[in-house]
C-alpha positions as CSV (number, residue, x, y, z in Angstrom):
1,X,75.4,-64.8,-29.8
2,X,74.0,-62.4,-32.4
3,X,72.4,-60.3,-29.9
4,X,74.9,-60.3,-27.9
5,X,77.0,-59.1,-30.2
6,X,75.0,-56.6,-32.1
7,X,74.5,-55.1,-28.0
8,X,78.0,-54.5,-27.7
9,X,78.3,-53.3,-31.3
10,X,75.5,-50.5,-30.1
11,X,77.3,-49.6,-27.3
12,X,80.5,-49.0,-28.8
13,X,78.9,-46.8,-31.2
14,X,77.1,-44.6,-28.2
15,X,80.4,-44.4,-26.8
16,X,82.1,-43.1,-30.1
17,X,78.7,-40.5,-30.4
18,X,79.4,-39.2,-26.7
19,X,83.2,-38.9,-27.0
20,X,81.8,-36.8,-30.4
21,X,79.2,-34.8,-28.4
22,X,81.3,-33.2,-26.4
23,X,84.6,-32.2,-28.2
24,X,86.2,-29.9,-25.6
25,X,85.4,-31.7,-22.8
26,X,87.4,-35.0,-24.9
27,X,90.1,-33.3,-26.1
28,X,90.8,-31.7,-22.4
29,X,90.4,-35.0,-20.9
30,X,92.6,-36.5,-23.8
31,X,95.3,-34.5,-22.8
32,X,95.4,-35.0,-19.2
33,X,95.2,-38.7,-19.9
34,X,97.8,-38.6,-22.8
35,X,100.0,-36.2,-20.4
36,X,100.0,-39.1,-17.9
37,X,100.7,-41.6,-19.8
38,X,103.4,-39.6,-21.6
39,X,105.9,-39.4,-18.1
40,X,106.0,-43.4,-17.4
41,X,105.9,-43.7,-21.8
42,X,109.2,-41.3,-21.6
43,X,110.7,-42.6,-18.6
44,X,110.6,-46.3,-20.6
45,X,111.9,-45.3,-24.3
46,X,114.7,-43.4,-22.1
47,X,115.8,-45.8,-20.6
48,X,115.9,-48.1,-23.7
49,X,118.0,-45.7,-25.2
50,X,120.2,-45.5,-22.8
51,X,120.2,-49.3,-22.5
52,X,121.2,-49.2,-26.4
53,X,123.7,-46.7,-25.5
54,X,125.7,-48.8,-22.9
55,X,125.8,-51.6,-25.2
56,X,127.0,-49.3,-28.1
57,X,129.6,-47.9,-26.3
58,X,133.3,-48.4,-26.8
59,X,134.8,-50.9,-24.5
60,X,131.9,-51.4,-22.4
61,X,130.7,-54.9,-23.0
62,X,134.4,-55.9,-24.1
63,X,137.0,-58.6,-22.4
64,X,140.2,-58.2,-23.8
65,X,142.3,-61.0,-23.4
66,X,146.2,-60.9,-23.3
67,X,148.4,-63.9,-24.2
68,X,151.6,-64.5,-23.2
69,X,154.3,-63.2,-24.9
70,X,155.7,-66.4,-25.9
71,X,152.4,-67.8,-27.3
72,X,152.7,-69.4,-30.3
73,X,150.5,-70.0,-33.3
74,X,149.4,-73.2,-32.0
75,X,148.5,-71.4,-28.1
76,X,146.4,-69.1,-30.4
77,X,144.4,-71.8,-32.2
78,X,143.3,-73.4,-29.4
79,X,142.0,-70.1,-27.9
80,X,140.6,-69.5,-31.1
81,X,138.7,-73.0,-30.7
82,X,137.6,-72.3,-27.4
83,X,136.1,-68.6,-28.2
84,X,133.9,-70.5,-31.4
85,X,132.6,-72.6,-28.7
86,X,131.0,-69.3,-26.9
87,X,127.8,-69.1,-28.0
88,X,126.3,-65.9,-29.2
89,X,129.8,-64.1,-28.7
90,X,131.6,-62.2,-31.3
91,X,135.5,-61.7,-31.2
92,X,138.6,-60.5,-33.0
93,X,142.0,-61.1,-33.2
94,X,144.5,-58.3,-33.1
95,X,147.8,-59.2,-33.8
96,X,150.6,-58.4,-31.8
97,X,152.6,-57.1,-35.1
98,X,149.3,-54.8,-35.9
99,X,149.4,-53.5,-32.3
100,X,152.5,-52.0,-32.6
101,X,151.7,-50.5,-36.1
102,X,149.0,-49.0,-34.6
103,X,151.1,-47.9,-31.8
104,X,153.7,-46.3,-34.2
105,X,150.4,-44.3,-35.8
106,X,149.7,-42.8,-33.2
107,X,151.3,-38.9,-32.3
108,X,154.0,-38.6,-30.0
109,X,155.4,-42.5,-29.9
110,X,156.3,-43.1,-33.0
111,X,160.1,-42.6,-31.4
112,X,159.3,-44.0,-28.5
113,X,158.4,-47.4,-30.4
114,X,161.1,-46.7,-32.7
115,X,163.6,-47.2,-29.8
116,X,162.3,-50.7,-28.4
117,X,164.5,-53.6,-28.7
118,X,161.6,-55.9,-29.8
119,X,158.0,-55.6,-29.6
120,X,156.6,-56.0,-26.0
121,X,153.0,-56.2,-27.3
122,X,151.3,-59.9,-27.1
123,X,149.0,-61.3,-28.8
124,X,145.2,-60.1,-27.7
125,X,141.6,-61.1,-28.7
126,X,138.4,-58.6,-27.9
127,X,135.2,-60.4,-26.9
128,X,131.6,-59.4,-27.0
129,X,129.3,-61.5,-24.9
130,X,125.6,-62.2,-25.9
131,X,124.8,-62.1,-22.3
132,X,126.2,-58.3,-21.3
133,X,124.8,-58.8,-17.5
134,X,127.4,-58.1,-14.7
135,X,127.7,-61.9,-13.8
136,X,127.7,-63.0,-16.9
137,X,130.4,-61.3,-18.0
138,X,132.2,-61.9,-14.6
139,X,131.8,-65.3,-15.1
140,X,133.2,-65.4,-18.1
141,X,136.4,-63.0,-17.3
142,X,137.3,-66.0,-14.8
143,X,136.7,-68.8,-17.2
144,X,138.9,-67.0,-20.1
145,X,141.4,-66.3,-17.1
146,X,142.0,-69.7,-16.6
147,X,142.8,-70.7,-20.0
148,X,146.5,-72.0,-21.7
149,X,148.8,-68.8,-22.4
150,X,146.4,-66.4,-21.1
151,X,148.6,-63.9,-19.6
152,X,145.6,-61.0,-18.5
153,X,142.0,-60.5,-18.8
154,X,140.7,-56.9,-18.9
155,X,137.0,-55.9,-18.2
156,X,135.6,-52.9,-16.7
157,X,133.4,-54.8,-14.3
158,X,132.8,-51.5,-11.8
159,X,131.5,-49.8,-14.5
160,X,129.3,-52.4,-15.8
161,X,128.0,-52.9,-12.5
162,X,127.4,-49.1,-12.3
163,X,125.5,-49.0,-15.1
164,X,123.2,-51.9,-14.5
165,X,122.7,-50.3,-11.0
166,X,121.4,-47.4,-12.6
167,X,119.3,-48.7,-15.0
168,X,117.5,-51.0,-12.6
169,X,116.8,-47.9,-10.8
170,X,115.3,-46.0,-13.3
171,X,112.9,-48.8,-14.2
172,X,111.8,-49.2,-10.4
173,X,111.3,-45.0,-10.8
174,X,109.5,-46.0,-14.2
175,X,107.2,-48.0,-12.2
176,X,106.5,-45.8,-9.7
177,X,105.9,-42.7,-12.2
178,X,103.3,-45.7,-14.1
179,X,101.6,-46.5,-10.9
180,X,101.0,-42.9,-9.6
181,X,100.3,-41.1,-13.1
182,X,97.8,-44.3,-13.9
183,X,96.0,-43.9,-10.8
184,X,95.9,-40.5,-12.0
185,X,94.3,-41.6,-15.4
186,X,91.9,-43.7,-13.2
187,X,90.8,-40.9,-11.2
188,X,90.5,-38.4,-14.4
189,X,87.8,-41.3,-16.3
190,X,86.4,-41.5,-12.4
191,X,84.9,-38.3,-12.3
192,X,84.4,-38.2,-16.2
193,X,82.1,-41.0,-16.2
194,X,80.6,-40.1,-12.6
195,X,79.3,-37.0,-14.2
196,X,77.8,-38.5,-17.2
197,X,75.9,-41.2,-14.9
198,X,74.4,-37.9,-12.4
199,X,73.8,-36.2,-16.1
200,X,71.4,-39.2,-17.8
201,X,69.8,-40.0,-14.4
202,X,67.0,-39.5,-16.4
203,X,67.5,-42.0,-18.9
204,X,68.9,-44.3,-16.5
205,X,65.9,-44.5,-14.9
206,X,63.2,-44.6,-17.3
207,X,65.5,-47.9,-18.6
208,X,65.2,-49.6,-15.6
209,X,61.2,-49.4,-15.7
210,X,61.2,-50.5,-18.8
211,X,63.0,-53.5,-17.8
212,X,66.6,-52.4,-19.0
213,X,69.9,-54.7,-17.0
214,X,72.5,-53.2,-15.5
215,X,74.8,-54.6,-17.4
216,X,73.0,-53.0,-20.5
217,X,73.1,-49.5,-18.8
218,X,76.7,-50.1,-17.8
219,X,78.0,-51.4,-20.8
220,X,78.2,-48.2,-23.1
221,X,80.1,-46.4,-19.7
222,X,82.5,-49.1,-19.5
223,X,82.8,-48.6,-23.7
224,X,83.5,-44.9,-23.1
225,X,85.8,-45.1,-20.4
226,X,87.8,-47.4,-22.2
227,X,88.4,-45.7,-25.8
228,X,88.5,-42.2,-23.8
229,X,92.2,-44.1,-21.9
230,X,93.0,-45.6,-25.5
231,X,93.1,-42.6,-27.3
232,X,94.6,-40.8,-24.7
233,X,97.6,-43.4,-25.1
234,X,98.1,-43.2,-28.2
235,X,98.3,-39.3,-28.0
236,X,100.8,-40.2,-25.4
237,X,103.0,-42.1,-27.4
238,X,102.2,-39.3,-30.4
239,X,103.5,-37.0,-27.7
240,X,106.8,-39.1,-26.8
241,X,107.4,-39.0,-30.4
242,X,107.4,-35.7,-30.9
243,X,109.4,-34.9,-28.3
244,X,112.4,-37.1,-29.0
245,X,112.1,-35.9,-32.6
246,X,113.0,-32.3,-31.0
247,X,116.1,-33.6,-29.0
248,X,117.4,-36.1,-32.0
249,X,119.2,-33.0,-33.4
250,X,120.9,-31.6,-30.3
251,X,121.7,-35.3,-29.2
252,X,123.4,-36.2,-32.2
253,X,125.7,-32.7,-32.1
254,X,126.1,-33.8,-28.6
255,X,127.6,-37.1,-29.9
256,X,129.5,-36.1,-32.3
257,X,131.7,-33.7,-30.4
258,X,132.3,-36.8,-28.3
259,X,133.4,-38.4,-31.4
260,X,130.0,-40.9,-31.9
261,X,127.0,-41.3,-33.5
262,X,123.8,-41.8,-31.7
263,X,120.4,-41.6,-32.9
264,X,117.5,-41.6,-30.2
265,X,115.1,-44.5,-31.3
266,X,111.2,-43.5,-30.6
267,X,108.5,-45.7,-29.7
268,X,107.1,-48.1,-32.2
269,X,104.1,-49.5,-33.1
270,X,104.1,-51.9,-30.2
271,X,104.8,-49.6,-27.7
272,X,102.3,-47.8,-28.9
273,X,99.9,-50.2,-28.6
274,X,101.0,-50.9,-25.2
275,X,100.2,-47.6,-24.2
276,X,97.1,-47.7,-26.0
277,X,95.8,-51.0,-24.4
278,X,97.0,-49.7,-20.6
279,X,95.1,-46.7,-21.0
280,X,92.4,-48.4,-22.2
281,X,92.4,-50.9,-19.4
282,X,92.8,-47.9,-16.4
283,X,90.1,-46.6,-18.3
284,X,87.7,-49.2,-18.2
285,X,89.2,-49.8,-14.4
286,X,87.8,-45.9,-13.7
287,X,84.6,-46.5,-15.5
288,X,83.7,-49.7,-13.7
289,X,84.1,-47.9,-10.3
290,X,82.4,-44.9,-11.1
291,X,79.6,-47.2,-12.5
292,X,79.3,-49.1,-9.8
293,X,79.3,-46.3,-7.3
294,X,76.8,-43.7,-9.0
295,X,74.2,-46.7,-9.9
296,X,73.8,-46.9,-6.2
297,X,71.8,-44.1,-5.8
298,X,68.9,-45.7,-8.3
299,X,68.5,-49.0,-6.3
């Protein structure tokens, strides 16, 4: 186990020594590999913002629910009792005497309230779902519709489904960006590591004479391939960084001439560590095949 050990240790340190050797050969092939992994990296903290976004915006994941005009106290316990029993969900009460306060607020109809008879406003609660998918919150519109003195329910359904839509298809063209810009990664290690087999034929050789297994001559490959993908995704997720720290500014102006606050979130140390373990993996993936392929020519 101790030798086993102390070989891999000794590989991993000829793989730190080559990526060392040659710096402007690693950092060029740090960038391509950190500019591939940067596209799908973007494409997903994107999309999470955007997620965050839909879920922060006003009225999005809301049903409003109407009573009936002549609901009394005792109609609006009991919904009160039912909503509690939503798990997860969040609601309010908004009084049909605060409505029309905040009707009478607001420019232009202050007369126009001024002149009613009575006020025509019911009672309303505003709900916010744990579960904000399109059929959950479907499902629930219908239940709420069917309760005592419920007079309307309101949700936006079209536009939640819209939305959903959307993001589902910018994670499939996530995907598709990951699979084409890894197999790019894949072929960059490929041809890195192809040339460094042609390039210690040499040494190769003179190893197996001596008695040397493959999988002692492959080992400090397969070590180089894969640090040479992990440091190229952390630089991608350095790069992702950077780049939304550029737009925060602009987006927030952006927001706040709409009247909101929104802050991009950038990726964090899990996500980069996800990047950092992918790229390692494609880049272990290139190295094996590369390996395997070039070591041919010696048998």
């Amino acid at each position: 186990m101790i030798a086993w050990l102390t070989q891999h240790r000794v590989a991993l340190v000829s793989a730190f020594r080559r990526l060392a050797a040659m710096p402007l050969n690693t950092l060029l092939s740090l960038l391509v590999i950190g500019i591939a992994l940067t596209v799908p990296g973007a494409a997903y903290v994107l999309l999470d913002n955007l997620r965050d976004l839909g879920r922060n915006a006003s009225g999005v994941q809301q049903i409003s629910l109407f009573m009936q005009i002549d609901a009394g106290k005792k109609e609006v316990a009991e919904i009160e009792n039912r909503l509690r029993g939503l798990a997860g969900s969040q609601w309010r009460f908004v009084a049909r005497d605060d409505a029309l306060k905040r009707l009478q607020a607001s420019e232009g109809l202050a007369d126009i309230v001024a002149s009613l008879p009575r006020n025509p406003l019911p009672d309303a609660f505003v709900v916010e779902p744990s579960d904000a998918g399109p059929e959950a919150l479907e499902m629930l519109r219908k239940e709420i519709a069917g309760w005592p003195k419920v007079a309307h329910v309101q949700l936006d359904s079209a536009w939640v489904k819209r939305f959903d839509a959307f993001l589902r298809l910018g994670k499939l063209v996530m995907w598709l960006l990951a699979g084409i810009f890894g197999g790019g990664l894949v072929a960059v290690t490929f041809n890195t590591i192809r040339l460094q087999v042609l390039a210690q034929a040499a040494e190769i050789e003179v190893a197996r004479m001596i008695g040397a297994t493959d999988a002692f001559i492959r080992r400090p490959f397969y070590y180089f391939g894969a640090l040479q993908g992990a440091l190229g995704g952390l630089l991608a997720a350095g790069l992702v960084a950077g780049a939304l720290r550029l737009l925060a500014a602009p987006v927030d102006e952006l927001a706040g001439l709409y009247g909101g606050s929104f802050a991009l979130a950038g990726p964090g140390p899990l996500d980069a560590a996800v990047l950092a373990a992918g790229g390692g993996l494609l880049g272990w993936l290139g190295a094996q095949l590369s390996v395997s392929l070039s070591l041919r020519k010696f048998d």
